[in-house]
GUZA-35454 format. One line per 2 residues: number of its first residue (from 1); their letters; for each residue z, x, y of C-alpha. Coordinates in pm, whole numbers. Layout:
BEGIN
NUM	a	Z,X,Y  ...
//
This chain:
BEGIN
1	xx	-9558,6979,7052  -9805,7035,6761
3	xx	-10099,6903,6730  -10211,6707,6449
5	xx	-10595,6693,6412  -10741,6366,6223
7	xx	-10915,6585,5950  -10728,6924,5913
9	xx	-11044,7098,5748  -11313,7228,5943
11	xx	-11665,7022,5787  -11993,7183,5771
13	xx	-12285,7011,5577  -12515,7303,5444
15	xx	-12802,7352,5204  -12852,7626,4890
17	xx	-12935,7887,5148  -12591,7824,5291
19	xx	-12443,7857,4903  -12560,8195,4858
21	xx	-12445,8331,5202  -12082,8162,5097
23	xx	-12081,8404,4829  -12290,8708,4989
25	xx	-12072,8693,5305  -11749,8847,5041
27	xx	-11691,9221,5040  -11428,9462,4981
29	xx	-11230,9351,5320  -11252,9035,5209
31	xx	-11149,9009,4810  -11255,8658,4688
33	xx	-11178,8401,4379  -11463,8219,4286
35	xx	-11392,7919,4077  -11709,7765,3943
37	xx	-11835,7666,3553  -12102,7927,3457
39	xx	-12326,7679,3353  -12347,7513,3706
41	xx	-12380,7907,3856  -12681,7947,3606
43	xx	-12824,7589,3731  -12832,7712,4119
45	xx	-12928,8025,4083  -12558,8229,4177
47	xx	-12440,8397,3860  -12601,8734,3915
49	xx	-12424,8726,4265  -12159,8636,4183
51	xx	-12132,8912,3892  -12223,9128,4098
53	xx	-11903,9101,4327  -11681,9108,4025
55	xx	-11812,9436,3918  -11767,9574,4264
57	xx	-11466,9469,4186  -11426,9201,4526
59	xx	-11434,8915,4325  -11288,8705,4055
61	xx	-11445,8477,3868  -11301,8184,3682
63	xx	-11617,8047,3509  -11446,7765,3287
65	xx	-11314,7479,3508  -11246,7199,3263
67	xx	-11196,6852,3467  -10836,6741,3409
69	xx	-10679,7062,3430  -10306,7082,3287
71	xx	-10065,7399,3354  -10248,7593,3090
73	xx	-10576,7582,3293  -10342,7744,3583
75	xx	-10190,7989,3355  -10563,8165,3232
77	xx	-10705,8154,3596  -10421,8302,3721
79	xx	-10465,8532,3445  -10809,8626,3549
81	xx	-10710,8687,3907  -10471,8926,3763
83	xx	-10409,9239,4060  -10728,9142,4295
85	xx	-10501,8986,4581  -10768,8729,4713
87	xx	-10784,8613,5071  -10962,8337,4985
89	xx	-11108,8145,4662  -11445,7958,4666
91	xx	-11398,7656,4516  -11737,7527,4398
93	xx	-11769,7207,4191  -11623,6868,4146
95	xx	-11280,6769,4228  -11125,6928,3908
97	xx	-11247,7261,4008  -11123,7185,4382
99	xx	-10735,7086,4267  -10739,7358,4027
101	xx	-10810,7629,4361  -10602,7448,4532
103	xx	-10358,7536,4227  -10418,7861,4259
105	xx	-10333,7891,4583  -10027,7740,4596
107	xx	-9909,7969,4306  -10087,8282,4295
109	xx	-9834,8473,4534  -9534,8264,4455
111	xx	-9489,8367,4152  -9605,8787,4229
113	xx	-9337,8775,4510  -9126,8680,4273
115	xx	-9243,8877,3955  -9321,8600,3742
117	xx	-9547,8604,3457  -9658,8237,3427
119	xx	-9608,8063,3113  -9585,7688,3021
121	xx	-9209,7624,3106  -9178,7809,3454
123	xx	-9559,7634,3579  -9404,7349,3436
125	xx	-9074,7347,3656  -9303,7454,3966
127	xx	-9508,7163,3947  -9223,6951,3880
129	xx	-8961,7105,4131  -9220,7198,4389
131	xx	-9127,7524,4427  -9441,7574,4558
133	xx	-9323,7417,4918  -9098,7736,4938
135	xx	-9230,7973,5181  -9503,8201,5087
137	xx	-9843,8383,5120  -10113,8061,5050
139	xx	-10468,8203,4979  -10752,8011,5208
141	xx	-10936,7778,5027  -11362,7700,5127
143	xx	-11421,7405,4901  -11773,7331,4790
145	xx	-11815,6976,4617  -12073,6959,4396
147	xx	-11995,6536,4326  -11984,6273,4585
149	xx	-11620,6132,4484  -11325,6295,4452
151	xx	-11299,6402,4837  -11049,6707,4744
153	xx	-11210,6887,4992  -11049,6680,5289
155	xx	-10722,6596,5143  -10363,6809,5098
157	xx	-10367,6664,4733  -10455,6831,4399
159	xx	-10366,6636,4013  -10292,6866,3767
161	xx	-10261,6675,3411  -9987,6739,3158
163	xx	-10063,6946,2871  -9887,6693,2646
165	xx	-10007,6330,2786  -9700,6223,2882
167	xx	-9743,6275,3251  -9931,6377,3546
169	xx	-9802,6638,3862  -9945,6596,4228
171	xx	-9963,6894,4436  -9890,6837,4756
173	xx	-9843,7033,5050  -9958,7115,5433
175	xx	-10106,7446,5313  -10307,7350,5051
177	xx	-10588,7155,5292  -10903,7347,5295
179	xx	-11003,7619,5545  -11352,7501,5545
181	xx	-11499,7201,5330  -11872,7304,5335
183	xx	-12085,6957,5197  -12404,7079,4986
185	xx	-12544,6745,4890  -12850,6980,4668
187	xx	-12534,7035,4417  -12550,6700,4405
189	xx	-12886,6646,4243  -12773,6797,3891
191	xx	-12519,6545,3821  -12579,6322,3506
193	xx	-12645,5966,3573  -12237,5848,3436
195	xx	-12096,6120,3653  -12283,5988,3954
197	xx	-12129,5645,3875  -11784,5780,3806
199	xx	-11736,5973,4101  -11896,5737,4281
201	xx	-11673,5438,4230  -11400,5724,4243
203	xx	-11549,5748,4617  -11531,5384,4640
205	xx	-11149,5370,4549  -11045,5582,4807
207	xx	-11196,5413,5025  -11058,5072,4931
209	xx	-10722,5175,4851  -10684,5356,5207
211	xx	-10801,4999,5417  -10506,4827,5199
213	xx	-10214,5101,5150  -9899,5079,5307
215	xx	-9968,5382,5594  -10310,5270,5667
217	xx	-10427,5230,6078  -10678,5057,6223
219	xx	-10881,5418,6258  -10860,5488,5850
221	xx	-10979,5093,5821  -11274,5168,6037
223	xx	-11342,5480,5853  -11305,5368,5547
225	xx	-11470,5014,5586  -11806,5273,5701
227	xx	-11773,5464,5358  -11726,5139,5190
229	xx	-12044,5039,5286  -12235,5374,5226
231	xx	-12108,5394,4885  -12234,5037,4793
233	xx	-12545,5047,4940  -12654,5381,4815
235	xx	-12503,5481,4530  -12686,5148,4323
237	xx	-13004,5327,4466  -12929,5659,4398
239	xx	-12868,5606,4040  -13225,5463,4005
241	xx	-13362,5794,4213  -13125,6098,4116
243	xx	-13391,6321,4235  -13393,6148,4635
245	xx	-13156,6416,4858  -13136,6138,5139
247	xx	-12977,5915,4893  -12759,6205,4744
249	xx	-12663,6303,5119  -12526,5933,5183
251	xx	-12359,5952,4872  -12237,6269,4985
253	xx	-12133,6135,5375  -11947,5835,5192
255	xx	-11794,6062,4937  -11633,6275,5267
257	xx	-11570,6007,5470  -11366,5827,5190
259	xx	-11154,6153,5134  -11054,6161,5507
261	xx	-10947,5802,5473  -10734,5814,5179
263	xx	-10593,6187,5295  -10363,5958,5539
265	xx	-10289,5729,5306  -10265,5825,4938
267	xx	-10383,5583,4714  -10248,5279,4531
269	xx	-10203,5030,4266  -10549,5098,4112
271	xx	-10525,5533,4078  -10185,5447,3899
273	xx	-10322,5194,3636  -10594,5449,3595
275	xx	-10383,5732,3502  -10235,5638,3178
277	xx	-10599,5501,3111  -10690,5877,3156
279	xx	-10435,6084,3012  -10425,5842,2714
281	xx	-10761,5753,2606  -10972,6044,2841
283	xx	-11189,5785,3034  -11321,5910,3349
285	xx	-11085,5896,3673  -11364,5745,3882
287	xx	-11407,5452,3625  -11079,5399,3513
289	xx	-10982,5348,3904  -11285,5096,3940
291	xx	-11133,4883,3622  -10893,4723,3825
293	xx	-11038,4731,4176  -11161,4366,4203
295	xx	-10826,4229,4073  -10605,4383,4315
297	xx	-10822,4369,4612  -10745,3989,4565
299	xx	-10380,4032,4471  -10352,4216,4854
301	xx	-10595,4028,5032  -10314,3789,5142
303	xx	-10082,4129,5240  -10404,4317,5399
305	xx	-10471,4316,5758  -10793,4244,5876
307	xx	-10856,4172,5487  -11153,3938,5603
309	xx	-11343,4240,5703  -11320,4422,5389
311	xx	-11426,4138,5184  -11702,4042,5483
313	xx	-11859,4428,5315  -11789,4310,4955
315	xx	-12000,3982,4990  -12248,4174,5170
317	xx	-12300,4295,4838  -12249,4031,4620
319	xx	-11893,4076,4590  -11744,4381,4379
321	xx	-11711,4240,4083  -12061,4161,4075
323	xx	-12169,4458,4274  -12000,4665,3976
325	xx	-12124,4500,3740  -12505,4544,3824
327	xx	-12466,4878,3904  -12300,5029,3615
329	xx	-12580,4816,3426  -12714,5052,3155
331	xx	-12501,5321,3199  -12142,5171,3085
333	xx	-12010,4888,3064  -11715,4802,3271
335	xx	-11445,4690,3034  -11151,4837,2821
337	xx	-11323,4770,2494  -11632,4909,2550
339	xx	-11435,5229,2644  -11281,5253,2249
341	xx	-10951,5115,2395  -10781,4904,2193
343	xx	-10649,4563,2319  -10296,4736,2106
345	xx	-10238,5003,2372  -10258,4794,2709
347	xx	-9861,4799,2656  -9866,5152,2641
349	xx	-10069,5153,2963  -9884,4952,3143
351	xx	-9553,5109,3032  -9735,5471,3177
353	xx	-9885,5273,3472  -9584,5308,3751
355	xx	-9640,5619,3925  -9405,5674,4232
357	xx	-9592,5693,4537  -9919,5545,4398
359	xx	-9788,5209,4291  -9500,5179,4564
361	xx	-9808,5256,4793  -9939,4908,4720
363	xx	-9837,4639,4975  -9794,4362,4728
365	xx	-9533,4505,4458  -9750,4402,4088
367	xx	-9496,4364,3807  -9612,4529,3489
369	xx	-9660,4141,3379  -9962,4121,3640
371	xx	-10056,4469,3515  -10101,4351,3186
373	xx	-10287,4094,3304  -10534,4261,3501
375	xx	-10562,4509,3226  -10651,4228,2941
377	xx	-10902,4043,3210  -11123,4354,3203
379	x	-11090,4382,2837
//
């Protein structure tokens, strides 16, 4: 009989000290991958280490990691890893940089067992065909989030976006959980005041969408009703006091908490409105998620058990619309228009909107009718 741990990644919460040992600790035994955007390695203090190690020649370093990556993004990191054979990659950054390891990973040997040069059509048909289920050599993965949101660092999921915005590819797989998710909440302190709010309410969706999806338990309810709370209480505060670690480390406790919740569940209605948002108009995942959160939390209150709990936290707070409202005050404002969207393309949103898996997660089944409802209420 196996056993089936709740959280399949072993969780340490470290500080900068604990960064530069990460990437001290690699040596010739142990060849490495780093994936982290130079300027963020010039922010903390890394780059010379981690050049260094890549003119030892024991590491690799992919130093762009755009967020949204698409199969081109694989393509030139695997590119850059090139002959090193890595036992592990250091994924350091925000969620984008996290999927994109997690990529890596799942393709790296695949396609040198097979003696494939990637390209656009043949990453293409892997993501599509999941080839990448096949069995093969998976490189260990230490993920080190630098955002309180996306909780990649917990889950078996990584997004990779098409190249052509017409469609989106989830990798998913046993393998690709984490070895070790070590949570810095000092990388935290550099992120700009929208990115705090985006992958915040990002946080806050997973979260939500876990107490309400089909597969949810009683246990991710609990959890997630905790990171609920966290998230709302302290992420309003920490966007008045960036600077304020304890806030940044509740963000940051939320953040992980929220990514073991929704790694049981997968999300739901409101991650697959937000994609066509994204790939169509390049709003940020955390806030195009939080567009249609209040609208169907009610639609699967009725469908939600214990649904008076979750809303018990909501009106703790005000109530989310409100709550949302106030704290994205000054920063953004919460509707479609004030995001350049025009009221024209909510068909084309809602005609990209129904994502197997995501939307047939939901346990109230939304026509595209109520989708284009929700969508012109938030306009």
């Amino acid at each position: 009989m196996s056993y089936d741990p709740y959280c399949a990644v072993e969780i340490e919460f470290s500080n900068m000290q604990g960064l530069h040992d990460v990437i001290n600790n690699c040596d010739e035994s142990n060849k490495t991958l780093v994936m982290c955007d130079k300027f963020t390695t010039d922010l903390w203090g890394i780059t010379e280490e981690i050049q260094a190690g890549v003119d030892a020649g024991y590491l690799a370093w992919v130093s762009r990691c755009p967020g949204n990556p698409t199969q081109q993004d694989i393509i030139d990191a695997l590119e850059i890893v090139g002959d090193l054979n890595p036992t592990q990659i250091l994924a350091i950054g925000g969620g984008s940089t996290i999927d994109l390891g997690k990529a890596i990973s799942a393709f790296y040997y695949l396609f040198k067992e097979k003696g494939i040069t990637p390209n656009l059509d043949n990453v293409t048909e892997a993501l599509r065909n999941k080839s990448y289920t096949e069995p093969h050599q998976f490189i260990d993965i230490i993920a080190l989030p630098s955002a309180a949101g996306t909780g990649s660092e917990v889950t078996r999921f990584a997004t990779i976006w098409d190249v052509n915005k017409v469609s989106k590819f989830s990798i998913d797989c046993q393998e690709n959980y984490a070895k070790k998710a070590i949570v810095i909440p000092d990388l935290t302190l550099t992120l700009p005041q929208r990115l705090t709010l985006s992958t915040g309410l990002d946080a806050l969706s997973h979260a939500m969408e876990s107490f309400w999806a089909k597969p949810t338990t009683y246990v991710v309810k609990d959890i997630a009703l905790r990171a609920i709370d966290l998230i709302m209480t302290n992420l309003p505060k920490v966007l008045k006091d960036p600077e304020n670690l304890e806030l940044r480390t509740a963000m940051s406790r939320g953040a992980l908490l929220a990514g073991m919740a929704f790694a049981k569940t997968r999300t739901t209605a409101c991650h697959s409105i937000s994609y066509p948002i994204t790939m169509q108009y390049g709003l940020e995942h955390g806030l195009a998620c939080a567009l249609s959160l209040d609208a169907v939390s009610k639609i699967n209150r009725e469908k939600t058990v214990l649904a008076d709990m979750l809303f018990e936290v909501l009106e703790k707070h005000g109530g989310l619309k409100n709550w949302l409202d106030e704290t994205s005050k000054g920063i953004v404002d919460m509707r479609l228009s004030a995001f350049g969207i025009p009221k024209e393309g909510i068909d084309s949103i809602v005609e990209g909107t129904f994502t197997k898996g995501r939307m047939d997660n939901n346990p109230v089944d939304i026509s595209p009718e109520q989708v284009r409802e929700i969508l012109l209420s938030v306009y």
